[in-house]
N, C-alpha and C positions, 0 to 999 in steps of 0.2 A: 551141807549148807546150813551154816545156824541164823534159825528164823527166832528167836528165843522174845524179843520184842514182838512181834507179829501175833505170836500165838498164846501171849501172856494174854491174863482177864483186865479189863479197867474199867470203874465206875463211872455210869454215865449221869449225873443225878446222885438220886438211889436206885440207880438199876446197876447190875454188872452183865456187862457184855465177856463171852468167851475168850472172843479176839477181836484183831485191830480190823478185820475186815468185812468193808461196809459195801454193801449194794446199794448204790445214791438212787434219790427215786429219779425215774426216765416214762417218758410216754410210750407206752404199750402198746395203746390204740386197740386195745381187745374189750373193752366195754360196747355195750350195746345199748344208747340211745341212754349215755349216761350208768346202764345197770351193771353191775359185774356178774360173774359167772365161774362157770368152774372152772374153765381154759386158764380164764384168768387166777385165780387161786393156784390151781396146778402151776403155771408158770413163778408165783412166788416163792410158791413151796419147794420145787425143784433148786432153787436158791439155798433153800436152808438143809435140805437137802443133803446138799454139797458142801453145805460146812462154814458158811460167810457167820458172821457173829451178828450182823446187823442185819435186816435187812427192811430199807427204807423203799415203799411205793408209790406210784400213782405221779408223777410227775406231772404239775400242770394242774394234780386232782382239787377240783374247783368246789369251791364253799358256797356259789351265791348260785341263781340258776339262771339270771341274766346274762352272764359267764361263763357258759355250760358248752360243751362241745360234745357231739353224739359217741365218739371213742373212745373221751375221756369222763375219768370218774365221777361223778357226782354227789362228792360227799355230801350234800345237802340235803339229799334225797332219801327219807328214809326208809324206803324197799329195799334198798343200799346193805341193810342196818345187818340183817343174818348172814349176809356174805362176808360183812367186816368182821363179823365173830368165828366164823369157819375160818379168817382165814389167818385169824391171830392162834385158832387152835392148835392149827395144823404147823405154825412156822413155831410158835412153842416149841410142838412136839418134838423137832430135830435143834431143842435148845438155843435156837435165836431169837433176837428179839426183833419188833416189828414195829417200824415209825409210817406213818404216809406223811406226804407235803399235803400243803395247804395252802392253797393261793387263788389272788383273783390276777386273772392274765391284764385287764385293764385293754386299751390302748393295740395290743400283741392276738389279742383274738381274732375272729372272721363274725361279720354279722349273720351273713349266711348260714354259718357254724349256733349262732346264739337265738338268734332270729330274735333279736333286739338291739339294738344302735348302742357300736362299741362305748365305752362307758371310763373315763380318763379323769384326770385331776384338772384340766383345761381343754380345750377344744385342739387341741398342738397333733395334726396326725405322724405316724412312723415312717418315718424313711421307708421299714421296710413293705410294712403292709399297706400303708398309704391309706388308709381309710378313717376319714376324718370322723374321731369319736364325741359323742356328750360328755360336759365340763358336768361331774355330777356336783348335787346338788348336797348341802352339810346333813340335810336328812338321811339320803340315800349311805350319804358312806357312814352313819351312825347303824344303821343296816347293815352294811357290810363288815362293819367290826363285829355287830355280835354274830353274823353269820361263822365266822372264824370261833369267837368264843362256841356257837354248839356245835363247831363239826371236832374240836377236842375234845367235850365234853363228850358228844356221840362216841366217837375211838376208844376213849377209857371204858366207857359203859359196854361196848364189846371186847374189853380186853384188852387193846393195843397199847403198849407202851410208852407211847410218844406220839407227838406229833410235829413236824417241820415247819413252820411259818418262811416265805421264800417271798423275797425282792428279784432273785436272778432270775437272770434271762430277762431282764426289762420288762416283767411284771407292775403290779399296779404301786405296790410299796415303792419300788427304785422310781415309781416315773413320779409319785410324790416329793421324795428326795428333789427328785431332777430342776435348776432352776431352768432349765430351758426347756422342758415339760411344764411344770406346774408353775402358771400365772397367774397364781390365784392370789385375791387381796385381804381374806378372808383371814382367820384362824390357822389354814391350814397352809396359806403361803407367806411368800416370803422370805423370811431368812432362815437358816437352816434349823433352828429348833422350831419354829413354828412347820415347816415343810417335810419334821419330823413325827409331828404331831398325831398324827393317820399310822404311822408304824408300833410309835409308844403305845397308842389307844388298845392295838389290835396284840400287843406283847402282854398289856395290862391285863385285858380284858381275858383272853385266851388264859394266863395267869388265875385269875379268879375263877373261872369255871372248871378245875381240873384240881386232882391232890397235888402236893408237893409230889409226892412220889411219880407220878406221870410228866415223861421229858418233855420238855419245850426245845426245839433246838432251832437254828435261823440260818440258813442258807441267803449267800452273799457274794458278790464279787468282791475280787480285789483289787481290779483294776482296769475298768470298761473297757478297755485298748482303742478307745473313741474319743473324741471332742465333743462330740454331737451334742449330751446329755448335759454335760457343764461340770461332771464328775470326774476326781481323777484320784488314782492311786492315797491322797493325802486326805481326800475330802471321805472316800470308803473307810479311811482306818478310823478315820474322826467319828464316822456314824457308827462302827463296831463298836468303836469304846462305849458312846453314847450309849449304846444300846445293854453292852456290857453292864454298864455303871445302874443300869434295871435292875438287876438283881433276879433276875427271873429265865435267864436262859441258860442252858446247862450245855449247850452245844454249837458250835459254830462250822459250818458247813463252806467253804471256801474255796472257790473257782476264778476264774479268769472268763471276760468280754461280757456282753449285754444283747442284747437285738435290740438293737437301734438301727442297724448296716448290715447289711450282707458279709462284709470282713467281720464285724465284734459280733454276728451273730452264729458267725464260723466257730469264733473262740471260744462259745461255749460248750460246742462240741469235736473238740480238736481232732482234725483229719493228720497224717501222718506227714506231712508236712510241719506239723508243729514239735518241737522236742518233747525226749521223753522229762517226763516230770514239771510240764510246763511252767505249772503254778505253785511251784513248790516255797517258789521262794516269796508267795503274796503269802500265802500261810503259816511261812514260818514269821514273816514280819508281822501279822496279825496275834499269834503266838506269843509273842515279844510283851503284846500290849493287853492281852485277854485275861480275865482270870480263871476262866473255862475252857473245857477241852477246844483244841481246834481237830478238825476232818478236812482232810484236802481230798479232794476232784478234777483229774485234769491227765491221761495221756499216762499210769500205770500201771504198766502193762503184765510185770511178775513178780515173783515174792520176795525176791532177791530185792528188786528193785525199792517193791514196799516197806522193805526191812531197813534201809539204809535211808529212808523218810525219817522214821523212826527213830533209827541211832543219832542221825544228824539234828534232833531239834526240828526239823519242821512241822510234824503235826504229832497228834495222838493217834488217829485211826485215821485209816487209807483207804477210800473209796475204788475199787476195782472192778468198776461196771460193766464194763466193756468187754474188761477181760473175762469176767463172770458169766457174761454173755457169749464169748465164744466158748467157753467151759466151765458149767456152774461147778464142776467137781475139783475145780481150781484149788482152794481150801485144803479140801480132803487130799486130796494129788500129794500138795505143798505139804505139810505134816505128816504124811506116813515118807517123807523124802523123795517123793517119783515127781521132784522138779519135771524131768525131760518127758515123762507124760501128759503135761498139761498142754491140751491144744491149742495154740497160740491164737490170740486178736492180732487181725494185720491191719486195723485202721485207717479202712477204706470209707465205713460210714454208708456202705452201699444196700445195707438192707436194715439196717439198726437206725440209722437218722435219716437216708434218705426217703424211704418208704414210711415215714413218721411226718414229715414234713409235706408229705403229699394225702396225712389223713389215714395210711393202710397200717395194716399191725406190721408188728417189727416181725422183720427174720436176721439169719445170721449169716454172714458169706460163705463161712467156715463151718457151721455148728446148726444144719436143719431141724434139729429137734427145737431149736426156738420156735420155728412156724409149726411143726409139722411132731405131734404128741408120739407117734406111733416111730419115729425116726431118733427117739431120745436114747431107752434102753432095747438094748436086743435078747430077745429070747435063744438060748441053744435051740440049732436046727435038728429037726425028729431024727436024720441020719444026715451021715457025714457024707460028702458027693465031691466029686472032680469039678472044677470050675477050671475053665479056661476067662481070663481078662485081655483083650487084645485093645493097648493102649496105656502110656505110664503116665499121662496127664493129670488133675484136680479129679475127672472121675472115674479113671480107671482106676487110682490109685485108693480112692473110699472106698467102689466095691470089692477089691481086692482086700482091702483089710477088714468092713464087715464082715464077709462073707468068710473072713479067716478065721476074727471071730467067733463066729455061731460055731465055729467047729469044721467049715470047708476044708477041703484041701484042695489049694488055687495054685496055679501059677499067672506070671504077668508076663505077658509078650511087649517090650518096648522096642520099636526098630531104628530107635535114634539110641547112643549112648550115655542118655542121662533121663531120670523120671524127672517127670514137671511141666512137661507140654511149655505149650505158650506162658504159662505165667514165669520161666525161666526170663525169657524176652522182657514180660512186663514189668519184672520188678529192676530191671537196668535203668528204668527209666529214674531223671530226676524225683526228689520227694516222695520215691516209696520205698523206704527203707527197709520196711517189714511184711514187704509183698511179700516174700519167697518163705515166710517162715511157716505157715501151713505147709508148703512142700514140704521141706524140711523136717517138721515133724512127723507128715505123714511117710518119709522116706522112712526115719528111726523105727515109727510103730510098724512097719514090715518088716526091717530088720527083725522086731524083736518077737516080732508074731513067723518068722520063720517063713512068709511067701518066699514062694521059687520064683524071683525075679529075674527074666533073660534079656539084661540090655541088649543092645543091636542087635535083636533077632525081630524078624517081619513074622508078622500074625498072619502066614499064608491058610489058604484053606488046605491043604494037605500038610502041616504042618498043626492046626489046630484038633483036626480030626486023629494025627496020631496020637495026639495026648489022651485020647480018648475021655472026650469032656460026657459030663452030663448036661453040664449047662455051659452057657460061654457070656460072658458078656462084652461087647463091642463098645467101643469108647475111644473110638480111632479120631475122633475132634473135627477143625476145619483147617482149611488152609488159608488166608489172606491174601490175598493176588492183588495184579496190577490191573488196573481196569481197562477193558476192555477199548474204549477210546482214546489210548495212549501208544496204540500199538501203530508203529512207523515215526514214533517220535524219539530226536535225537535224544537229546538228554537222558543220561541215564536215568531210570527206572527203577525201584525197588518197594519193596514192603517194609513198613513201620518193624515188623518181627525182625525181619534179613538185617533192619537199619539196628535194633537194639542186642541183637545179636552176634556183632560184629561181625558182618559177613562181606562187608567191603569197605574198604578203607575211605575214609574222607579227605578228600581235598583241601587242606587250609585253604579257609577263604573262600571255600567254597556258596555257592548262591544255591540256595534249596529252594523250593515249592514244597508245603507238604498239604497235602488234599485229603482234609478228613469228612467218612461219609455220614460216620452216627454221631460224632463230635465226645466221643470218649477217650477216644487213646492220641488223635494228631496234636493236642498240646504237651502230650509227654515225649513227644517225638521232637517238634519243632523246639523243646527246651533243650532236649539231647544233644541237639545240630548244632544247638548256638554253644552249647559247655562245650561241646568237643571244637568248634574250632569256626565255623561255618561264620562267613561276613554277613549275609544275608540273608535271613530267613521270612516267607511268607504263608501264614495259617490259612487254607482255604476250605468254606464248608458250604455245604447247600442249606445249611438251618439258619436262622435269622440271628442268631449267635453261634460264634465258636467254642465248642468244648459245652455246646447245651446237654450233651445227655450227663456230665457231669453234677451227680448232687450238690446241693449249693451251699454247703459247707466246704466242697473240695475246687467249688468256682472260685474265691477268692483267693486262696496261693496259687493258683493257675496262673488268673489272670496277673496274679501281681510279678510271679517268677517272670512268664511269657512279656510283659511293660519290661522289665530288670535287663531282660536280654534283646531288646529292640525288636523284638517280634512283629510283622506288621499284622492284621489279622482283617481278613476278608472273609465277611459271611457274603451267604445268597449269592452263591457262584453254582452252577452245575459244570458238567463237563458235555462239552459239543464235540467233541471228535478231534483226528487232525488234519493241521492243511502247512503242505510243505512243511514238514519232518516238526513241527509246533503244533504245542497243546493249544486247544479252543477249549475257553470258557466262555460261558451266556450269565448274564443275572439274570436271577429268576424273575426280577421283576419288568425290566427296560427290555429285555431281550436282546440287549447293547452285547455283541458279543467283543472279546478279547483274547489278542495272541499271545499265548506262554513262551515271553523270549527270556534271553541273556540269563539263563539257570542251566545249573550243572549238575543238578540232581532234582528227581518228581518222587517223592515219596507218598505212597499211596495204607491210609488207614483206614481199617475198620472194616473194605468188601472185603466179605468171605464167603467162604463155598464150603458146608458141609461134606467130609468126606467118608462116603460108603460105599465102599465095592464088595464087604465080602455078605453082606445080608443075602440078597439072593442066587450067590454062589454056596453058600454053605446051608440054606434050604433046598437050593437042587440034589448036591451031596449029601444030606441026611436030611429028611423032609422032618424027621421027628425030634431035632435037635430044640432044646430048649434055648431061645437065642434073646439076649436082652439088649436093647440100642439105648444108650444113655450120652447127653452130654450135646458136644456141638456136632457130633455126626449124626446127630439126628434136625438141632437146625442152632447155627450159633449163634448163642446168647450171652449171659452172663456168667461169674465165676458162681454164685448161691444157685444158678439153675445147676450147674457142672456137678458142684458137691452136692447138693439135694440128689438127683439123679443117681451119682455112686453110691449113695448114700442105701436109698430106694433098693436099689437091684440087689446092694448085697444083704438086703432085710429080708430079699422075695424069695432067693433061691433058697 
């Protein structure tokens, strides 16, 4: 595979970076009450680590302390100050270089969060967050420009190379831009050069307090994918140029959507619903117009893909976040040629944006060493041991190849004939195109780590015991059933898995019910019903929204695919039992109950049932068997609980 672009050096400024590949900054959420630490460093480091050329932090990291949020950085803060210098040492040391952003969220914050009254260009609150903010005042934002001027002066004086100034994500610079944000009559509103007025100040100023040699660089939309703001695709490239035509920015940073809306706030962090290379083509047209490097951000995923960004004119360097995040060693992999060992990002958003969005540090669905230090690199084991794995799922299939790793000699017991468990099922679903590609890979890395994989053979207890294990680990998963109060009702019956599994044929035309209990998987089921052929379909859930446990990056192409396909969708429904061969639903609220007619099929998602039968049969057969329970047979959860768990066992044994 020739990466020959990708891996070449390019000047950024007067700096030169290695290569084209950039870790854009993202919220972490591992600050403590504003402070950084070493978690936090280690998690950089590990980046550069791996070999990225760039690597930009702190996403969100806030210059003023009005603006402050407890998880996120506090560059303003100078106890701050020794940790910025450790941690430009250390990304140094594996020869990359090291930018943070710099921003004030405005408008996008939580007062909660600040414990001061959100703080905007006019009193205009967000769609999203709703909380009507203070029009500041022309002192205050003379304040806040030069707080941006000393938190790059601070980064240079520790060493850092750069610094990001950011409008995206509908921060306080875009909501200045914004004419349906800022109404202001002043200086700073109005028509778009005066509206730009607060951006130039803070590009000027930031400029002055820094060498030439230290990068300035500006992250930006290209194209809100909203009305809301009053900004569109034509009005973004006008203010690049403007900004360009400064003279003082060495770098352009370029994504796709805003947070304004729940959809353009999705955009900025594309769930896989969105294509690969989403905004390739706002960067390449910004490119067109820039005199400086452009960086695009947005949904790529491998080096192949990043390479032909490159060859094509769209940008200069290629932000690979995501993908960095499910394997910082992505880089390193990509250059010594071991493409097919890079552990793939499947762009779910499930524990990288979701648990970011609710305040928690980031983990990885795929890749636990993000949360969890001691799950990164493995140590060879003191002696080599027999492992028995009974389970070919998400965590039988980790700990089998950790534990292969350190030097095990394992086998895997699969009693279906194919690894992958349930996420076989899951990724059929619409809009997840790159669910199954962790399987996938983790299929390869046993091939090539040599596990004794026995498809269709059952993990009995006297079939484990003659392997003569020293240890075993269980990881036999759950099963998803139909529930319980369904039982004597005509209509056929099945599970969302049986449904995406093709285990029974559908009916053209057929009228579904599908009754989802955690509100995760029934809208990828009821989108299934309708592509494949079904007249009618009806979303039913007991939560006050359908498809709630969904992060809300991955709520909006739900709900817009689920409108596309006529979906009807009913929260606050339980299920009451049946009467004459019909499902009974109650709302939870009226207690109005309702008969489930004229449907030809009930699909049922989400109840599951842990399944373990051999734990206290193979402690009665050898009481001193070392025996590890991972996964959903111990109680089902998520896909990051699955892999953290294989993850675990095979570090333990």
């Amino acid at each position: 595979m020739n990466l020959r672009l990708l891996f070449s050096p390019i000047s950024i400024g007067a700096r030169e970076v290695k290569n084209r590949i950039v870790s854009s900054a993202h919220n972490e959420n591992m600050a403590d009450h504003g402070l950084l630490n070493e978690r936090v460093i280690r998690y950089y480091e590990r980046k550069a680590a791996g070999g990225a050329g760039l690597i930009m932090t702190f996403g969100s990291g806030s210059v003023y302390k009005k603006n402050s949020a407890p998880h996120i950085a506090a560059l303003w803060n100078p106890e701050n100050e020794p940790f910025l210098k450790q941690l430009a040492e250390r990304v140094h040391a594996h020869g990359a270089l090291i930018m943070s952003q710099a921003t004030h969220r405005g408008r996008r914050a939580h007062s909660e969060d600040t414990g001061y009254p959100l703080q905007a260009p006019s009193a205009v609150p967000e769609p999203v967050h709703k909380e009507i903010p203070q029009a500041l005042s022309t002192d205050e934002i003379k304040r806040i420009v030069e707080a941006f001027a000393d938190t790059a002066a601070c980064l240079e004086r520790c060493g850092w190379d750069g610094v990001e100034i950011t409008s995206y994500g509908g921060h306080l610079i875009e909501q200045f831009w914004s004419p349906t944000v800022n109404q202001r009559t002043d200086e700073y509103g109005g028509g778009l050069e005066s509206r730009m007025r607060f951006s130039r100040e803070v590009i000027e100023t930031v400029a002055a307090a820094v060498s030439r040699e230290f990068i300035v660089g500006f992250r930006m939309t290209g194209d809100p994918l909203t009305d809301v703001i009053g900004l569109d695709q034509d009005d973004m490239l006008e203010i690049a140029t403007r900004i360009n035509d400064l003279g003082r920015i060495d770098l352009f940073n370029i994504s796709g959507g805003t947070g304004a809306t729940l959809a353009s706030q999705a955009g900025t962090v594309p769930p896989d619903a969105y294509a690969r290379g989403c905004y390739n083509h706002l960067a390449r047209k910004m490119k067109e117009h820039l005199s400086v490097l452009v960086l695009v951000a947005g949904r790529v995923l491998d080096p192949q893909q990043a390479e032909e960004a490159l060859a094509s004119g769209d940008c200069d360097l290629v932000a690979m976040t995501r993908a960095i995040i499910a394997d910082p060693d992505l880089p390193r992999k990509a250059f010594a040629g071991e493409v097919s060992r890079i552990r793939p990002c499947i762009a779910i958003n499930e524990g990288c944006i979701g648990r970011g969005y609710q305040g928690l540090s980031i983990q990885c669905a795929v890749n636990p060493g993000v949360a969890y230090d001691s799950l990164s690199d493995f140590a060879p084991a003191d002696r080599r041991r027999r492992v028995v794995v009974v389970g070919g799922g998400s965590a039988g299939m980790e700990a089998a190849r950790v534990a292969t790793e350190r030097g095990h000699d394992v086998s895997l017991f699969e009693s279906t004939g194919r690894l992958g468990g349930q996420v076989l099922a899951a990724k059929a679903a619409p809009d997840r195109p790159h669910f199954g590609r962790h399987v996938a890979w983790l299929e390869r890395e046993l091939e090539r780590l040599g596990v004794d994989v026995r498809l269709g053979v059952e993990g009995t207890v006297d079939r484990i015991l003659a392997a003569e294990p020293e240890a075993v680990v269980l990881a036999t998963g759950a099963r998803t059933i139909i529930a319980p109060e369904a039982e004597g009702v005509r209509a056929r019956c099945v599970t969302d898995v049986d449904l995406l599994e093709g285990k029974l044929t559908l009916k053209q035309r057929a009228r579904a019910l599908v009754f989802d209990v955690e509100g995760l998987r029934g809208g990828y089921a009821a989108n299934f019903l309708a592509e494949a052929g079904a007249s009618r379909i009806e979303l039913v859930s007991p939560l006050l929204t359908v498809c709630e446990g969904l992060d809300s990056t991955n709520q909006p192409p739900m709900y817009r695919r689920l409108a596309k396909n006529n979906v009807v969708c009913t929260p606050n429904q339980t299920l009451a039992g049946e009467r004459e061969v019909a499902l009974i639903m109650r709302d939870v609220w009226s207690d109005q109950e309702r008969v489930v007619e004229d449907v030809d099929l009930i699909v049922f998602a989400g109840i599951r049932v842990a399944m373990d039968t051999l734990t206290d049969s193979l402690y009665r057969a050898e009481p001193s068997l070392e025996i590890h329970r991972i996964g959903d047979c111990v109680a089902p959860r998520l896909l990051r609980d699955a892999v953290t768990e294989g993850v675990r066992a095979g570090n333990a044994i």
